[in-house]
N, C-alpha and C positions, 0 to 999 in steps of 0.2 A: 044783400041777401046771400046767406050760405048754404054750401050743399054736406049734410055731414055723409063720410064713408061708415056703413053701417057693416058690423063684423068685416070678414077680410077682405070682402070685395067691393066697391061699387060701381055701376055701369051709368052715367050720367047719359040719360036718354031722352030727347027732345023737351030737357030744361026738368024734367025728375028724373031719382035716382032712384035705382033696383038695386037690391042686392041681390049678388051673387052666391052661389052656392058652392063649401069645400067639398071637395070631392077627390080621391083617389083611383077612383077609375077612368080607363085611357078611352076620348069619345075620337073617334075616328075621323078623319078632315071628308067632308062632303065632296062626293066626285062635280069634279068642275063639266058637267054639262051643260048644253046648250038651254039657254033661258035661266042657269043659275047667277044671282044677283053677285057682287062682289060688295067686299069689304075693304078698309085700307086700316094695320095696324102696325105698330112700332113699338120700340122699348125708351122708357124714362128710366134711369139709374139713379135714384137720392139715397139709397141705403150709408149711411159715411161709414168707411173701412170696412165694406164690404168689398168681395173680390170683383173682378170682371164676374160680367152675366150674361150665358145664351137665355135667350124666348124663345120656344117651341107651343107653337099652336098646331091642337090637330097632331103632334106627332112631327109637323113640321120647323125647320130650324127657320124662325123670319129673322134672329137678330141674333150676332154670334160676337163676344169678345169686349160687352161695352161694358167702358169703367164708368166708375163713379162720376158724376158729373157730366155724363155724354149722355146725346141722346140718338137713336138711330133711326132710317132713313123710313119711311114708310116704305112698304112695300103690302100689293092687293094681293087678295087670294077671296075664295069662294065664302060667303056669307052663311054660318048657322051656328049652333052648338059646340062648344072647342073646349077641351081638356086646354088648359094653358100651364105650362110648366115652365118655373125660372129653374136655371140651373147654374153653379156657382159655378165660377172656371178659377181656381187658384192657381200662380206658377210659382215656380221654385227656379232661382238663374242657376245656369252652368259654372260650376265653377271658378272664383279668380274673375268672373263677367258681372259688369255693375247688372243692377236689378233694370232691364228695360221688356215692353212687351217683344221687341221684334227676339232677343236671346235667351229668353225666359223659353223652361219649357213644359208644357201644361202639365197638371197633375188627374187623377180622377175625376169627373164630374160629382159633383153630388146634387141631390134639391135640396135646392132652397125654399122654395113655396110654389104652391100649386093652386089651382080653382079652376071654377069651370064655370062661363059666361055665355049667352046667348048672342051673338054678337050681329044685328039686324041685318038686312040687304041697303048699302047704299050709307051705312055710319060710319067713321072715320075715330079710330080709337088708340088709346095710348096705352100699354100696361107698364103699370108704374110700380118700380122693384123699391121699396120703402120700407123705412124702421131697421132697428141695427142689427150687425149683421147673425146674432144668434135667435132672431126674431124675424127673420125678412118675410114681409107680406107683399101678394103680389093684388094691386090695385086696377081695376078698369076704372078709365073716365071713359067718356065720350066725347071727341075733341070738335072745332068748328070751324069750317075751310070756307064758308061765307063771311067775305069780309064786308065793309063799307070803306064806297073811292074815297073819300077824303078824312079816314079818320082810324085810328088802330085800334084793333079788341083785343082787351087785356082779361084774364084773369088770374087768381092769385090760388098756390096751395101750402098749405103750410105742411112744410116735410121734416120739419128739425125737432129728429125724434123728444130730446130733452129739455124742450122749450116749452115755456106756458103759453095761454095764450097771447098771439099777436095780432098788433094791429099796424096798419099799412098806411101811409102818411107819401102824398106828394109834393112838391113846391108849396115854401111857406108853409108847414104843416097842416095843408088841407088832409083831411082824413080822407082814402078812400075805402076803407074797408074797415069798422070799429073793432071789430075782433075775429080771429080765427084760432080755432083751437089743432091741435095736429092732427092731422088725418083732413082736416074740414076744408071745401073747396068753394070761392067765391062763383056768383054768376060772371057771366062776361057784362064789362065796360067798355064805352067809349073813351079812347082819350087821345089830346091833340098828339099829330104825327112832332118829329123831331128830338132835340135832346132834353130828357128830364132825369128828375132824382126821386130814386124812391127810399124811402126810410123806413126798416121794419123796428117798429118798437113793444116793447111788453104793455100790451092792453092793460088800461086803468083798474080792472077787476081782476087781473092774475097776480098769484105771490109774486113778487122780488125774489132775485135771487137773495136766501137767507133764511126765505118764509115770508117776509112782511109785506102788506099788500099794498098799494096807494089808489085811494078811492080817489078816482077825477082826475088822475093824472096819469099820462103812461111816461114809461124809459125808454129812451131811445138804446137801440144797440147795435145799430149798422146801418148804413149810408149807401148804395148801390145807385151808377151811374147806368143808364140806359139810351138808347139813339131806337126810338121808334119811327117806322115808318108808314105810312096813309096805306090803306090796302091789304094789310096784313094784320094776321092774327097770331095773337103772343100767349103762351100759360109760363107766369114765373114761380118757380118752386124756391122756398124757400127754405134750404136745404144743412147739413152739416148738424155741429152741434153746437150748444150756448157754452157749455163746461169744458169741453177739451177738445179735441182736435180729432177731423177738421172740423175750424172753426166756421161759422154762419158764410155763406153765400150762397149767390143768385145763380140759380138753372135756368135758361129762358129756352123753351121748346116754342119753336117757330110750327104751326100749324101749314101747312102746306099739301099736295098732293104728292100720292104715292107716284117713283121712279120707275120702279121693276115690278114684275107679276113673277110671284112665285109656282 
Protein backbone atom coordinates (compact mmCIF):
# COMPACT_ATOMS: atom_id res chain seq x y z
CA UNK A 1 0.00 0.00 0.00
CA UNK A 2 1.11 3.52 -1.00
CA UNK A 3 0.70 6.87 0.37
CA UNK A 4 0.78 9.52 -2.69
CA UNK A 5 2.05 13.27 -1.74
CA UNK A 6 -0.78 15.44 -2.98
CA UNK A 7 0.44 19.06 -4.42
CA UNK A 8 3.37 20.21 -2.20
CA UNK A 9 2.76 19.05 0.87
CA UNK A 10 1.64 15.88 2.74
CA UNK A 11 1.16 15.23 6.45
CA UNK A 12 0.93 11.33 6.94
CA UNK A 13 -1.39 11.19 9.96
CA UNK A 14 -2.33 8.04 11.80
CA UNK A 15 -1.82 5.98 8.51
CA UNK A 16 -3.99 8.99 6.03
CA UNK A 17 -2.56 11.66 4.33
CA UNK A 18 -3.78 15.54 4.44
CA UNK A 19 -2.67 17.90 2.40
CA UNK A 20 -0.99 20.64 3.21
CA UNK A 21 -1.60 24.09 2.36
CA UNK A 22 1.02 26.79 0.40
CA UNK A 23 0.99 29.72 1.93
CA UNK A 24 3.11 32.90 2.23
CA UNK A 25 2.26 34.28 5.25
CA UNK A 26 4.35 33.97 8.50
CA UNK A 27 2.11 31.80 11.42
CA UNK A 28 3.74 32.66 14.66
CA UNK A 29 5.18 29.44 16.96
CA UNK A 30 2.44 28.98 19.75
CA UNK A 31 3.62 30.12 23.26
CA UNK A 32 5.03 27.04 24.94
CA UNK A 33 2.54 27.24 28.08
CA UNK A 34 1.76 25.08 30.67
CA UNK A 35 -0.68 22.13 29.36
CA UNK A 36 0.59 22.89 25.80
CA UNK A 37 1.26 19.43 24.00
CA UNK A 38 4.70 19.15 22.08
CA UNK A 39 5.72 17.86 18.87
CA UNK A 40 9.09 16.40 17.65
CA UNK A 41 10.34 17.58 14.07
CA UNK A 42 13.55 17.28 11.87
CA UNK A 43 14.97 17.87 8.40
CA UNK A 44 15.36 15.14 5.51
CA UNK A 45 17.62 16.70 2.71
CA UNK A 46 17.10 14.41 -0.91
CA UNK A 47 16.96 17.51 -3.09
CA UNK A 48 20.39 16.19 -5.43
CA UNK A 49 22.60 19.40 -6.00
CA UNK A 50 20.77 21.39 -3.95
CA UNK A 51 22.75 23.57 -1.51
CA UNK A 52 22.92 22.95 2.39
CA UNK A 53 19.33 23.77 4.00
CA UNK A 54 18.04 25.66 7.40
CA UNK A 55 14.21 24.53 8.49
CA UNK A 56 12.55 27.15 10.37
CA UNK A 57 9.22 26.26 11.96
CA UNK A 58 7.15 29.05 13.45
CA UNK A 59 10.01 31.44 12.60
CA UNK A 60 12.11 29.16 14.57
CA UNK A 61 15.60 27.70 13.23
CA UNK A 62 15.04 23.68 14.22
CA UNK A 63 17.67 22.49 11.68
CA UNK A 64 20.56 24.66 10.28
CA UNK A 65 23.33 23.73 7.56
CA UNK A 66 22.15 20.08 6.39
CA UNK A 67 23.58 18.77 3.09
CA UNK A 68 22.27 16.67 0.87
CA UNK A 69 22.05 13.32 2.04
CA UNK A 70 22.02 14.22 5.92
CA UNK A 71 19.44 14.15 7.95
CA UNK A 72 18.99 16.10 11.27
CA UNK A 73 18.42 15.34 14.78
CA UNK A 74 14.95 15.72 16.15
CA UNK A 75 14.34 18.29 18.19
CA UNK A 76 10.56 19.12 20.35
CA UNK A 77 8.88 22.28 20.39
CA UNK A 78 5.15 23.19 21.19
CA UNK A 79 2.47 21.49 18.85
CA UNK A 80 0.06 23.53 16.39
CA UNK A 81 -0.03 25.43 13.10
CA UNK A 82 3.64 26.52 11.69
CA UNK A 83 4.56 28.47 8.61
CA UNK A 84 7.46 26.06 7.72
CA UNK A 85 10.19 27.57 5.60
CA UNK A 86 13.36 25.78 3.93
CA UNK A 87 15.93 28.05 3.28
CA UNK A 88 18.90 27.43 0.88
CA UNK A 89 22.44 28.24 2.66
CA UNK A 90 24.97 28.41 -0.43
CA UNK A 91 28.87 28.95 0.29
CA UNK A 92 31.35 30.41 -1.72
CA UNK A 93 35.28 29.17 -0.16
CA UNK A 94 37.83 31.76 0.56
CA UNK A 95 40.16 32.11 -1.76
CA UNK A 96 43.18 29.63 -2.74
CA UNK A 97 40.87 27.29 0.19
CA UNK A 98 39.65 23.77 -1.35
CA UNK A 99 35.62 23.83 -1.19
CA UNK A 100 34.96 22.49 2.60
CA UNK A 101 31.93 23.43 5.02
CA UNK A 102 34.19 24.19 7.97
CA UNK A 103 36.15 27.30 5.32
CA UNK A 104 33.42 28.11 3.05
CA UNK A 105 31.77 31.25 3.75
CA UNK A 106 28.00 31.64 3.68
CA UNK A 107 26.34 33.68 1.08
CA UNK A 108 22.48 35.21 1.43
CA UNK A 109 19.84 32.96 2.48
CA UNK A 110 17.15 32.65 0.10
CA UNK A 111 13.77 30.38 0.10
CA UNK A 112 13.62 27.63 -1.14
CA UNK A 113 10.13 26.41 -0.37
CA UNK A 114 7.56 27.10 2.12
CA UNK A 115 4.15 25.59 3.49
CA UNK A 116 2.16 25.68 6.27
CA UNK A 117 1.14 22.35 8.23
CA UNK A 118 -0.95 21.66 11.21
CA UNK A 119 1.30 19.62 13.02
CA UNK A 120 -0.86 17.65 15.95
CA UNK A 121 0.00 17.25 19.79
CA UNK A 122 2.16 14.22 20.53
CA UNK A 123 3.14 13.40 16.15
CA UNK A 124 6.71 13.05 15.35
CA UNK A 125 7.43 14.50 11.80
CA UNK A 126 10.00 14.79 9.18
CA UNK A 127 10.05 17.77 6.67
CA UNK A 128 11.52 16.46 3.69
CA UNK A 129 13.40 19.13 1.27
CA UNK A 130 12.73 17.24 -2.18
CA UNK A 131 12.82 17.64 -6.14
CA UNK A 132 15.67 19.59 -7.79
CA UNK A 133 17.16 22.26 -6.69
CA UNK A 134 15.13 24.98 -9.04
CA UNK A 135 12.01 23.30 -7.85
CA UNK A 136 12.52 22.31 -4.17
CA UNK A 137 9.49 21.25 -2.35
CA UNK A 138 9.23 21.07 1.17
CA UNK A 139 7.18 17.72 2.11
CA UNK A 140 5.59 16.66 5.72
CA UNK A 141 5.44 12.98 6.55
CA UNK A 142 4.39 11.77 9.67
CA UNK A 143 7.19 9.50 11.08
CA UNK A 144 6.74 6.33 13.66
CA UNK A 145 8.82 6.04 16.98
CA UNK A 146 6.61 2.72 17.99
CA UNK A 147 8.56 0.04 17.07
CA UNK A 148 8.16 -3.94 17.50
CA UNK A 149 11.07 -5.99 20.05
CA UNK A 150 11.86 -8.45 17.73
CA UNK A 151 11.46 -7.10 14.35
CA UNK A 152 12.44 -3.61 12.21
CA UNK A 153 9.72 -1.20 10.44
CA UNK A 154 10.72 -0.10 7.29
CA UNK A 155 9.25 2.17 4.89
CA UNK A 156 10.11 3.13 1.52
CA UNK A 157 10.00 6.97 -0.48
CA UNK A 158 10.75 7.34 -3.66
CA UNK A 159 12.87 10.83 -3.88
CA UNK A 160 14.73 10.38 -7.25
CA UNK A 161 13.33 13.35 -8.77
CA UNK A 162 14.04 11.87 -12.74
CA UNK A 163 13.09 8.27 -12.19
CA UNK A 164 10.01 6.57 -13.35
CA UNK A 165 8.34 4.41 -11.37
CA UNK A 166 10.11 1.96 -8.89
CA UNK A 167 9.80 -0.99 -7.47
CA UNK A 168 11.54 -2.31 -4.29
CA UNK A 169 12.83 -6.04 -4.39
CA UNK A 170 14.48 -7.84 -1.15
CA UNK A 171 16.63 -11.19 -1.08
CA UNK A 172 16.13 -13.34 -4.08
CA UNK A 173 13.87 -10.88 -5.71
CA UNK A 174 11.04 -10.97 -3.35
CA UNK A 175 9.11 -7.87 -4.11
CA UNK A 176 8.32 -5.73 -1.41
CA UNK A 177 6.78 -2.81 -2.69
CA UNK A 178 5.44 -3.28 -6.64
CA UNK A 179 5.67 0.23 -7.62
CA UNK A 180 6.27 3.69 -6.41
CA UNK A 181 6.02 6.62 -8.41
CA UNK A 182 8.15 10.02 -6.91
CA UNK A 183 6.72 11.88 -4.52
CA UNK A 184 4.73 8.48 -3.42
CA UNK A 185 5.45 6.97 0.17
CA UNK A 186 4.93 3.08 1.18
CA UNK A 187 3.13 2.14 4.54
CA UNK A 188 5.47 0.73 7.09
CA UNK A 189 6.59 -3.21 7.06
CA UNK A 190 7.83 -5.65 9.07
CA UNK A 191 11.15 -7.01 8.30
CA UNK A 192 13.71 -9.54 9.89
CA UNK A 193 16.30 -7.67 11.98
CA UNK A 194 20.17 -8.16 10.53
CA UNK A 195 21.91 -7.85 7.14
CA UNK A 196 19.95 -7.60 3.82
CA UNK A 197 19.81 -6.33 0.29
CA UNK A 198 17.60 -4.19 -1.18
CA UNK A 199 17.27 -3.72 -5.01
CA UNK A 200 15.55 -0.56 -6.42
CA UNK A 201 14.49 -1.51 -9.89
CA UNK A 202 12.13 0.33 -12.76
CA UNK A 203 8.72 -1.20 -12.10
CA UNK A 204 7.32 -3.44 -15.01
CA UNK A 205 4.67 -0.65 -16.17
CA UNK A 206 7.33 2.51 -16.35
CA UNK A 207 9.10 3.59 -19.57
CA UNK A 208 12.81 2.45 -19.90
CA UNK A 209 15.06 4.57 -20.15
CA UNK A 210 14.66 5.54 -23.98
CA UNK A 211 10.88 5.47 -23.75
CA UNK A 212 10.28 1.79 -24.17
CA UNK A 213 8.34 0.04 -21.66
CA UNK A 214 8.48 -3.85 -20.45
CA UNK A 215 5.34 -5.32 -19.48
CA UNK A 216 6.03 -8.06 -16.57
CA UNK A 217 9.26 -7.32 -16.09
CA UNK A 218 11.20 -4.77 -14.15
CA UNK A 219 15.14 -3.40 -14.54
CA UNK A 220 17.16 -3.59 -12.05
CA UNK A 221 19.35 -0.26 -11.38
CA UNK A 222 20.97 -0.48 -7.89
CA UNK A 223 21.78 -2.79 -5.32
CA UNK A 224 22.04 -1.04 -1.55
CA UNK A 225 23.39 -2.97 1.41
CA UNK A 226 21.59 -2.58 4.64
CA UNK A 227 22.26 -4.00 8.65
CA UNK A 228 18.74 -3.58 10.17
CA UNK A 229 18.25 -3.84 13.58
CA UNK A 230 15.07 -5.45 15.95
CA UNK A 231 13.45 -2.35 17.67
CA UNK A 232 13.91 0.21 15.34
CA UNK A 233 12.34 2.10 12.82
CA UNK A 234 13.73 2.93 9.40
CA UNK A 235 12.28 5.36 6.22
CA UNK A 236 14.64 4.73 3.16
CA UNK A 237 14.62 7.44 0.50
CA UNK A 238 15.52 6.63 -2.38
CA UNK A 239 17.17 9.44 -3.58
CA UNK A 240 19.69 11.31 -6.30
CA UNK A 241 19.23 10.85 -9.99
CA UNK A 242 18.94 8.02 -12.73
CA UNK A 243 20.50 10.41 -15.65
CA UNK A 244 23.49 12.33 -14.15
CA UNK A 245 24.92 13.00 -11.06
CA UNK A 246 24.36 12.42 -8.23
CA UNK A 247 23.68 9.21 -9.06
CA UNK A 248 20.89 6.76 -7.27
CA UNK A 249 21.34 6.21 -3.50
CA UNK A 250 20.10 5.15 -0.23
CA UNK A 251 19.01 7.98 2.71
CA UNK A 252 18.13 5.73 5.61
CA UNK A 253 16.39 8.20 8.36
CA UNK A 254 16.53 6.29 11.62
CA UNK A 255 13.09 7.29 13.48
CA UNK A 256 13.98 7.95 17.02
CA UNK A 257 13.20 10.44 19.73
CA UNK A 258 13.92 13.91 19.96
CA UNK A 259 17.46 15.15 21.93
CA UNK A 260 17.02 18.82 22.68
CA UNK A 261 13.79 21.25 23.18
CA UNK A 262 14.01 24.22 21.44
Amino acid sequence: MVRQWVSAVLCVVGGALMPGLLSGCAIPMPSASAGVSEIQVRLVHVAPNAPRIDLEVGGVRAAQGVAYGSVSEYVRMPAGEYDIVLFSTPETTSPGQPASFKDSVPLARTVAARTVANLRGGGVFSVVAADEPNRVTALVLEDNINSLFDQALVRFVHAAPDAPALQWQGEQGRVLIPQLAFGQVSTFQAMRPGFTQIQVAIAPSAPAPGGQSSPGRSIPLQRFDLQLEAGKVYTLYVAGLMRSNPGLNLVLAEETRARRLL
